[in-house]
Structure formats: structure tokens, C-alpha cells
PAMI-189786 format. One record per atom (N, C-alpha, C): x, y, z; atom name; residue number from 1. Coordinates in nm, 2 decimals, decimal comma. Layout:
REC       u       v       w  name  resi
REC       X       Y       Z    CA   NUM
...
//
This chain:
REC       u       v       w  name  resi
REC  -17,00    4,40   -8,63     N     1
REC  -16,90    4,32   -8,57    CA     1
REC  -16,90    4,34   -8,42     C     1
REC  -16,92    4,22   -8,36     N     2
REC  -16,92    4,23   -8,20    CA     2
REC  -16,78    4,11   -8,13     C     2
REC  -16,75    4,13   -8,08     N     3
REC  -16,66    4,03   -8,00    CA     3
REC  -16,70    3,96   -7,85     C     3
REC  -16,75    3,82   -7,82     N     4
REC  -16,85    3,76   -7,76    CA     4
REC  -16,73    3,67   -7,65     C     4
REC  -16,79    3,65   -7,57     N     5
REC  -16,69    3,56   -7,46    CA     5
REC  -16,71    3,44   -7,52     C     5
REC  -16,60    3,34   -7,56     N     6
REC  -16,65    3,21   -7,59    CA     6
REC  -16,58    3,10   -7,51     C     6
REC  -16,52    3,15   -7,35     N     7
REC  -16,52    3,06   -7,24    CA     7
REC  -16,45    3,17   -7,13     C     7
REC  -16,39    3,10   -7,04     N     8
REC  -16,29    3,18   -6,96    CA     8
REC  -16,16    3,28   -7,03     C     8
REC  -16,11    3,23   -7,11     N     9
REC  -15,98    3,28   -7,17    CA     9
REC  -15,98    3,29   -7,28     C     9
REC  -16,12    3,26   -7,37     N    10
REC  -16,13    3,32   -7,45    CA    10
REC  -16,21    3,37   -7,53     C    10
REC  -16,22    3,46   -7,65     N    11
REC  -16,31    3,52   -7,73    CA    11
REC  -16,31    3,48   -7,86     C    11
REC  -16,47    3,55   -7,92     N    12
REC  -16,46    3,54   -8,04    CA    12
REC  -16,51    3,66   -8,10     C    12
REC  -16,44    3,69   -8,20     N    13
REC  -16,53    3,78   -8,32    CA    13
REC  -16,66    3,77   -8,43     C    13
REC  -16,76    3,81   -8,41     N    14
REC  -16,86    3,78   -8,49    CA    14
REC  -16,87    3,87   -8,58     C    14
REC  -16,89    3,88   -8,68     N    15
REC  -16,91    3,97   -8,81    CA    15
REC  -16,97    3,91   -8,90     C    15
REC  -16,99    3,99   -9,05     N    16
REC  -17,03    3,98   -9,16    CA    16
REC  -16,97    3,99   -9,28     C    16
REC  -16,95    3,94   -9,35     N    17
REC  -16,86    3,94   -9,42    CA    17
REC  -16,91    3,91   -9,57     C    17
REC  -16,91    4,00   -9,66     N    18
REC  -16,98    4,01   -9,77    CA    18
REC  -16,89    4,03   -9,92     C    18
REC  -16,90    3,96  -10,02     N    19
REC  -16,83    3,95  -10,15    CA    19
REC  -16,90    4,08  -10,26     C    19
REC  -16,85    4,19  -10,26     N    20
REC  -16,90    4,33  -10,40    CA    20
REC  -16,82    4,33  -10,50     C    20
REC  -16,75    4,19  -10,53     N    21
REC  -16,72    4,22  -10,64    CA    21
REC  -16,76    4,23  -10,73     C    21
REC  -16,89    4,22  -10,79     N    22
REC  -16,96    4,22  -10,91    CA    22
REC  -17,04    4,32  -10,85     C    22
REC  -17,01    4,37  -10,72     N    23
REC  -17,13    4,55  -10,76    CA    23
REC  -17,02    4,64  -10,77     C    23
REC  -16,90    4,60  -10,78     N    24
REC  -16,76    4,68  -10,80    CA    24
REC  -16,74    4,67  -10,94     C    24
REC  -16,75    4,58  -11,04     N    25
REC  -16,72    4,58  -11,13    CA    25
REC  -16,83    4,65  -11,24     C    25
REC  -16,96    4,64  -11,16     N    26
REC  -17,06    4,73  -11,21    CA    26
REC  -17,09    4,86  -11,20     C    26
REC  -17,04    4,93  -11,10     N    27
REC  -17,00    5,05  -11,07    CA    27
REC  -16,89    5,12  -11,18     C    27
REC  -16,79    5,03  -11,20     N    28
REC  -16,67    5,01  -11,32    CA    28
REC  -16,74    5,05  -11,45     C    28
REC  -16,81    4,91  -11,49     N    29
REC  -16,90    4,96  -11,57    CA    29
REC  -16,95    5,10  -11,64     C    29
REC  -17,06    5,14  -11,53     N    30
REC  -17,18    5,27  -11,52    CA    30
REC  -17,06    5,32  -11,51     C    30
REC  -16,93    5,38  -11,45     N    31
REC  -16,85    5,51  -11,51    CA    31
REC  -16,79    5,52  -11,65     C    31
REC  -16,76    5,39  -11,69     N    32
REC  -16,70    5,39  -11,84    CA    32
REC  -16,82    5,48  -11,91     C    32
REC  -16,93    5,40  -11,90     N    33
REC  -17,03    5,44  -11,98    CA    33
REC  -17,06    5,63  -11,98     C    33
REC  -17,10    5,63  -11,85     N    34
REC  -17,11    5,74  -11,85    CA    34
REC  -17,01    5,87  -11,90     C    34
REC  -16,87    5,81  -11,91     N    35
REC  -16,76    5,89  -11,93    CA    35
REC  -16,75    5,89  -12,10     C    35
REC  -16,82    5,78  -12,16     N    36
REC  -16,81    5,78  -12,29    CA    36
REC  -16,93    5,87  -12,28     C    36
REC  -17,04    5,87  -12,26     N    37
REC  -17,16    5,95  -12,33    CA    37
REC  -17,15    6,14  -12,31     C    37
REC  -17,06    6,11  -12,17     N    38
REC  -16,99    6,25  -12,17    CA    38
REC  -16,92    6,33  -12,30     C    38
REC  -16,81    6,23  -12,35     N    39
REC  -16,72    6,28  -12,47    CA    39
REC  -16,83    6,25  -12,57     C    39
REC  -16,93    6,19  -12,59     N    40
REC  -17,01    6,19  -12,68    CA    40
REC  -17,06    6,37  -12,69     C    40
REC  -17,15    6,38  -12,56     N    41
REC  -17,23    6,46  -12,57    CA    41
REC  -17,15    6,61  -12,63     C    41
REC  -17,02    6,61  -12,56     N    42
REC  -16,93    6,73  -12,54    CA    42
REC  -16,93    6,73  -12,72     C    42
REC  -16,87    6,63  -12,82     N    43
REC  -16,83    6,62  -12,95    CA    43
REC  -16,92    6,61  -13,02     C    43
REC  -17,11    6,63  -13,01     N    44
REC  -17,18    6,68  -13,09    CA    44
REC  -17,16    6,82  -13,14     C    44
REC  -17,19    6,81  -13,25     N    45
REC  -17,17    6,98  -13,33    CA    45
REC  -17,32    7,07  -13,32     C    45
REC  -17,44    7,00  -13,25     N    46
REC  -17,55    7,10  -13,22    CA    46
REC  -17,55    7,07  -13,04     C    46
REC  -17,63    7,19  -12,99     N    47
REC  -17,62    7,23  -12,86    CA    47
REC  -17,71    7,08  -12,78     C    47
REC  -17,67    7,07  -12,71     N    48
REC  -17,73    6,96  -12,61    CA    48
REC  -17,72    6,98  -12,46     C    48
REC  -17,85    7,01  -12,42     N    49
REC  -17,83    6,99  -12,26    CA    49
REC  -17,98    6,90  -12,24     C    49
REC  -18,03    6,88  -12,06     N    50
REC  -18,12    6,87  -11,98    CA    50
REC  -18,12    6,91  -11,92     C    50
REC  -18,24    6,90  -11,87     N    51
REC  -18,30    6,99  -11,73    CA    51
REC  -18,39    6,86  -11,68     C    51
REC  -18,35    6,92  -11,49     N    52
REC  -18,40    6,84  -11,49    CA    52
REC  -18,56    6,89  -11,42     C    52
REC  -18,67    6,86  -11,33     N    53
REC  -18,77    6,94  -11,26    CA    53
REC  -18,85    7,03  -11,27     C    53
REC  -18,69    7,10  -11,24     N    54
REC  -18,70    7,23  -11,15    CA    54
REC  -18,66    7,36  -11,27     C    54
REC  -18,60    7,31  -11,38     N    55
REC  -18,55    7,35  -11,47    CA    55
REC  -18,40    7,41  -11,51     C    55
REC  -18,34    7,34  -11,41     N    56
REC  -18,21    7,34  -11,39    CA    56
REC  -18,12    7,27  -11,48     C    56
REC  -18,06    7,32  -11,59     N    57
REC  -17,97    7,29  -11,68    CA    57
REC  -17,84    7,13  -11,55     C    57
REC  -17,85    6,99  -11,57     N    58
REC  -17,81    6,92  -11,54    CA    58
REC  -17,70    6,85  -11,62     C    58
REC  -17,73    6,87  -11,74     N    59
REC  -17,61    6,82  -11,83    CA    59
REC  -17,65    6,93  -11,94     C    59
REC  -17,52    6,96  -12,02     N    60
REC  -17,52    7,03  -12,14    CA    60
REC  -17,36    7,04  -12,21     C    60
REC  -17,36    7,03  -12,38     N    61
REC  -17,25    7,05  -12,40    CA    61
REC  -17,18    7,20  -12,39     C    61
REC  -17,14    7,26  -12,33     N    62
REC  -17,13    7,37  -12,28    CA    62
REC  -17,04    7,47  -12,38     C    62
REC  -16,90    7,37  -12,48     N    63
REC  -16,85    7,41  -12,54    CA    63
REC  -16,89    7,45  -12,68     C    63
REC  -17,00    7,34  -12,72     N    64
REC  -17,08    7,38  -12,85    CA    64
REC  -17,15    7,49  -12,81     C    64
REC  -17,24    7,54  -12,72     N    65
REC  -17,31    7,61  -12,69    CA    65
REC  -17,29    7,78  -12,71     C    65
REC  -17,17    7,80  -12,62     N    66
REC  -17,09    7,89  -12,61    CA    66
REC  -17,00    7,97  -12,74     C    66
REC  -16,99    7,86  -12,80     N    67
REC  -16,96    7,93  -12,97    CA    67
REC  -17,09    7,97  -13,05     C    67
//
């Protein structure tokens, strides 16, 4: 956004101006999802994790586990 002389007395504002509602509602989306596979993962009755690389535990049902 810049503001540009457009004569003696007066200006204008130039910008950009962009519509995300459909990368907002996709975003929306990918958390639902993700928030279900969560309660999925957590409510299996055998242990579940990943790793990811490095070998770092990144997701795991922690509560199955633990019993």
C-alpha cells in the first residue's frame, strides 16, 4: 500500500486487495479434519504413534500407551 500525489490537493491510495475466502474456509476444513483424526487416534485401543526423521515421537496416543 503506497499513497501517490494525484494533483495539487490531492491523493490517492494504491493497494492490493485480495479475496481468502476459500483459503479460509480450507484452513476450516484441514482443522476439522485434523481434530477428528486426533479423537480418532487418542480412542484406538492399540498404541499408535509416529516418528518423524529424526526419530522423534510426533504424534502418539499417549493415553493408550501409558496404561
Amino acid at each position: 500500500v503506497r499513497i501517490e500525489r494525484a494533483g495539487p490537493n490531492a491523493w490517492t491510495l494504491v493497494g492490493v486487495c485480495m479475496d481468502i475466502t476459500d483459503q479460509k474456509h480450507a484452513e476450516e476444513r484441514l482443522a476439522l479434519e485434523r481434530n477428528q483424526l486426533r479423537a480418532l487416534i487418542d480412542h484406538l485401543p492399540a498404541s499408535i504413534y509416529f516418528k518423524d526423521a529424526e526419530g522423534r515421537f510426533v504424534i502418539s496416543n499417549t493415553e493408550r500407551i501409558a496404561r
